[in-house]
C-alpha positions as a printed Julia matrix, in Angstrom:
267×3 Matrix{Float64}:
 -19.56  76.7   -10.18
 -21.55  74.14  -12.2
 -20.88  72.63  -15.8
 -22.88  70.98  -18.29
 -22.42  69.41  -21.73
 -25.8   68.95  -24.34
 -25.21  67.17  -27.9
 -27.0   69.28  -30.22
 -27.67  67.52  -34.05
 -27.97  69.68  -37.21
 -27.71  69.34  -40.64
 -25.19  70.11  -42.6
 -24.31  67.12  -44.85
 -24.82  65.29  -41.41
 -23.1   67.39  -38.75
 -23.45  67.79  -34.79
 -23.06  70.34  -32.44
 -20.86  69.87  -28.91
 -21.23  71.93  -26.65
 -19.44  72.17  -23.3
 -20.63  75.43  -20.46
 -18.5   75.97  -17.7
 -19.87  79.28  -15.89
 -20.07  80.85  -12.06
 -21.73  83.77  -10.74
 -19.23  86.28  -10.11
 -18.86  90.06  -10.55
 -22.25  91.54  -10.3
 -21.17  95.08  -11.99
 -20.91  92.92  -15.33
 -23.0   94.97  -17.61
 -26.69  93.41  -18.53
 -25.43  93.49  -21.96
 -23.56  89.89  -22.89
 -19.53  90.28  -23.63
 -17.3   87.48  -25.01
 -13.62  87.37  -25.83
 -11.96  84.93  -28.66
 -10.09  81.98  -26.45
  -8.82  79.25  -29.1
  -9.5   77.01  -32.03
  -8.49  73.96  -33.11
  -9.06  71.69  -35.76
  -9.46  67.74  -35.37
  -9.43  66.32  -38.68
 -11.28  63.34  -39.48
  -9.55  59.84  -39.4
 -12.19  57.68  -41.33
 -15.51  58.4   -43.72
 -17.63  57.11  -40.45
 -15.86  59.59  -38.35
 -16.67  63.51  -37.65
 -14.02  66.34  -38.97
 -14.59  69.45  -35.91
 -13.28  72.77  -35.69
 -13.79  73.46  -31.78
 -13.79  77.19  -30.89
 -14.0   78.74  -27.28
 -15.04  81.59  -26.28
 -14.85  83.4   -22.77
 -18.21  85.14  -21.84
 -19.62  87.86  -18.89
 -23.14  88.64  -18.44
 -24.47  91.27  -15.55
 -27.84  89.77  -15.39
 -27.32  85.84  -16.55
 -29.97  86.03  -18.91
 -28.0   83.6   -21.46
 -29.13  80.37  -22.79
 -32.33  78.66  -24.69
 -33.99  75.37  -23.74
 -34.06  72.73  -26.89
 -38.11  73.39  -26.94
 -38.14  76.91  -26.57
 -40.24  77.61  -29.77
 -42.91  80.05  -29.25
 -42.82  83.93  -29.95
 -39.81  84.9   -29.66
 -38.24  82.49  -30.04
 -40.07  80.98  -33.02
 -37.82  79.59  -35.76
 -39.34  81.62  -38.8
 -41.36  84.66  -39.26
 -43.84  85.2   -42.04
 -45.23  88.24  -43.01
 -47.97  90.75  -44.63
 -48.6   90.99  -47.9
 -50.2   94.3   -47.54
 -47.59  95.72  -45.19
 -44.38  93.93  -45.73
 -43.65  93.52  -42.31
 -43.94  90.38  -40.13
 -47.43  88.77  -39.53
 -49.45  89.39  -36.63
 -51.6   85.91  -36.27
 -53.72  87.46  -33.83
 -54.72  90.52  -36.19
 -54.73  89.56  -40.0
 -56.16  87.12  -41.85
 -54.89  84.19  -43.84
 -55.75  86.43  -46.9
 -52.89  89.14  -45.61
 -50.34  86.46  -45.54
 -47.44  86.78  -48.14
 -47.73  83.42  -50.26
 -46.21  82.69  -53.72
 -49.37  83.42  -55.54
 -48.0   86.98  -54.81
 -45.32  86.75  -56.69
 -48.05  87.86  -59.96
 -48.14  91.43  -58.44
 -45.45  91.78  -56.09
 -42.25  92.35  -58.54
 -39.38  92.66  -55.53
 -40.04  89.0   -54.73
 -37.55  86.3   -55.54
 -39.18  83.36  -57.9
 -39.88  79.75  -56.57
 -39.27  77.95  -59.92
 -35.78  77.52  -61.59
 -34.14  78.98  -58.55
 -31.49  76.83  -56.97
 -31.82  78.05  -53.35
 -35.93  79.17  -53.2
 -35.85  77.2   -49.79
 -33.97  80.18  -47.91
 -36.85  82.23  -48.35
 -39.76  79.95  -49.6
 -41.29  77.58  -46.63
 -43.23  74.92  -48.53
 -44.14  73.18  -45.88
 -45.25  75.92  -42.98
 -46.08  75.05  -39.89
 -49.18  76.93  -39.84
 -52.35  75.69  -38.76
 -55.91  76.2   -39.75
 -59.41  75.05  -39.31
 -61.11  73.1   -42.02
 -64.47  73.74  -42.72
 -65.5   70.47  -39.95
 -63.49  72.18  -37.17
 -60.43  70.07  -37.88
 -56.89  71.91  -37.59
 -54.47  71.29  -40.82
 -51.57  72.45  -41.87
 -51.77  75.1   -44.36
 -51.13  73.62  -47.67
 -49.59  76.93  -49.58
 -46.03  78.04  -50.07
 -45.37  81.21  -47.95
 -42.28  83.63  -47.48
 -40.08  83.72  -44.42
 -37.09  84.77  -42.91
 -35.16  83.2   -40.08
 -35.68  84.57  -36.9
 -32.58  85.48  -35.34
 -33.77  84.94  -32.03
 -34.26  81.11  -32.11
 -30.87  80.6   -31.95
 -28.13  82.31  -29.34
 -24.4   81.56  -30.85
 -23.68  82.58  -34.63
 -20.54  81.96  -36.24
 -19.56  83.4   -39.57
 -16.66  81.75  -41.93
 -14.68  83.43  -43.93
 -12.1   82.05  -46.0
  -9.51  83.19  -49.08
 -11.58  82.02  -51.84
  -8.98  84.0   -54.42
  -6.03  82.54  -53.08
  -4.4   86.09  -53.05
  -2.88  85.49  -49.08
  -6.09  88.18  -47.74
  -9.55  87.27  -46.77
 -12.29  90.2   -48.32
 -14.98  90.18  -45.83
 -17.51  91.2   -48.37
 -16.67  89.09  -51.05
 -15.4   85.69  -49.14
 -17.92  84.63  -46.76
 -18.92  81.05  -46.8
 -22.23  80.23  -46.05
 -22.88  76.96  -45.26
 -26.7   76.92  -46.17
 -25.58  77.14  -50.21
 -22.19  75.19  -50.31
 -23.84  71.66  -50.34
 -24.78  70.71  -53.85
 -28.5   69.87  -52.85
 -28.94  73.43  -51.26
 -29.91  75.27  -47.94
 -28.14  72.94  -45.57
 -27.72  74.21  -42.33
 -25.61  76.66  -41.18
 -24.1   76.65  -37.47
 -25.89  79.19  -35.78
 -27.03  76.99  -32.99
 -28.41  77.4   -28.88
 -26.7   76.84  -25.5
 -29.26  75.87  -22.47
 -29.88  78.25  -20.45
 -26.93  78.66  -17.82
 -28.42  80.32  -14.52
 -30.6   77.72  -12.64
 -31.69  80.31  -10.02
 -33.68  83.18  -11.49
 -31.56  85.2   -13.78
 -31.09  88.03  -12.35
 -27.21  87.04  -11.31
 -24.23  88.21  -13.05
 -22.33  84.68  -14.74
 -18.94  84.93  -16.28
 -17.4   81.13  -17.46
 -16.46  80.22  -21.35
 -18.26  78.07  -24.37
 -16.84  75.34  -26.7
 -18.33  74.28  -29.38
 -17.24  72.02  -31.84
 -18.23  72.48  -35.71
 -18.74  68.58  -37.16
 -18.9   67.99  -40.13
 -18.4   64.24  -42.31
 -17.05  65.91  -44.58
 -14.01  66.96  -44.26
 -13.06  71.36  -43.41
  -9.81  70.63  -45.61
 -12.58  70.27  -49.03
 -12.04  72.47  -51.61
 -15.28  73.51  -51.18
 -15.01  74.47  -47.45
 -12.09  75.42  -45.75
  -9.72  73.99  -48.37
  -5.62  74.75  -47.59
  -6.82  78.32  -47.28
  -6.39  81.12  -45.5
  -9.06  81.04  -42.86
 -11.04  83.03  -39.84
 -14.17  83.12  -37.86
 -16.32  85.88  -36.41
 -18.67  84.5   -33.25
 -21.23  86.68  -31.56
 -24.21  85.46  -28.77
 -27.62  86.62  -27.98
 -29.09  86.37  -24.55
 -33.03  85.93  -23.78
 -33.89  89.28  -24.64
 -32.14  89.59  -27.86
 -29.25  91.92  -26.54
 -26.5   90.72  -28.81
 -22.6   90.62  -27.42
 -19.52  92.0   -29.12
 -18.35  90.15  -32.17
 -15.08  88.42  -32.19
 -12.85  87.46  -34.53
 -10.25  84.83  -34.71
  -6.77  84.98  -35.86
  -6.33  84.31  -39.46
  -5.32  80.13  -39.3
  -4.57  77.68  -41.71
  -6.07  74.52  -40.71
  -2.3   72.55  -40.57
  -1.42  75.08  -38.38
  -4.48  74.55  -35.42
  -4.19  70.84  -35.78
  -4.42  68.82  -32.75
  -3.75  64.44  -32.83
């Protein structure tokens, strides 16, 4: 049995990521496809402005083939962080096949109706990359970074835990999945702040091919406080958590008891 903690930072006003991996290889009938069951969650609330507020979930996992986990630099295909795509197909670009001239870009926006504007929209940056990191020759050889404005979407695959929040918005004592779920990228005033999907390293030092069972906890920081109005408030509150291993099977989702946050307060 082995365990290892990594400090991942994000961004979410300025938040971080703990996360603690305690796994063993074990039962080797586990099935190749990941598994996870809810364990706890508690809430330690912030003590001073300089200080982090954390919700800290855990969650038990099995695996039948230990394929779990993502190294920090893990960034090529596919495991890339966004994908672009065709402006003649609609589906993702192939680098290798088309040309910069198939790429969807916001000069497409003239022609191609279904696509949300740049200007005078409060959150363009969840679906406009202004800044791409795409490369390109010059006309002396030199590689640059393409200076144009191109559509993405986030690859699901760069990351391996995703938590969803959902919280009682109305105040009515029920939580409406479809109508109360917070996302994190749109609740800072400045827009498309993080959200905390987020990796684990990779867990089986041998050659993955060995079943690992063991549990995850990972704390949400934040500076600003979860007991906001504009997060977690006094409300009604619950999580759904699901993982991804290496080749994008994705686990169960789980869902945690409805809590208030007074109520899963630890000192």
């Amino acid at each position: 049995m082995f365990k290892r903690r990594i400090k991942i930072i994000t961004s979410l006003i300025v938040s971080a990521i703990f996360l603690t991996v305690n796994s063993c290889v074990d039962d080797p009938e586990f099935a190749d496809m990941p598994r996870i069951e809810f364990e706890s969650i508690t809430y330690v609330e912030q003590r001073n402005f300089d200080e982090a507020d954390s919700l800290i979930i855990t969650i038990n996992f099995e695996d039948g083939d230990g394929d779990l986990g993502l190294e920090p630099d893990e960034n090529t295909p596919p495991f890339n962080e966004r994908n672009y795509f065709s402006n003649k197909t609609g589906n993702e670009f192939n680098f290798g096949v088309e040309t910069l001239e198939d790429l969807l870009v916001i000069s497409d926006t003239a022609t191609i109706d279904s696509l949300r504007p740049l200007a005078n929209s409060q959150f363009a940056c969840l679906f406009w990359d202004e800044d791409p990191e795409i490369f390109v020759q010059d006309p002396d050889g030199n590689s640059v970074q393409l200076d144009t404005t191109v559509y993405y979407r986030l690859n699901e695959r760069h990351n391996n835990i995703f938590i969803r929040f959902y919280n009682d918005i109305n105040n009515d004592g029920m939580i409406d999945e479809e109508t109360e779920e917070l996302d994190f990228r749109t609740i800072n005033p400045s827009g498309c702040s993080a959200n905390y999907d987020a990796r684990f390293p990779v867990l089986d030092d041998l050659d993955g091919s060995s079943a690992l069972e063991g549990s995850i906890s990972q704390a949400l920081v934040q500076l600003i406080s979860f007991r906001e109005t504009a997060f977690l408030g006094d409300r009604l509150s619950k999580l759904k958590v699901y993982i991804l291993d290496r080749a994008g099977n994705r686990s169960n989702t789980i869902v945690t008891p409805e809590f208030f946050l007074r109520d899963i307060q630890t000192n």
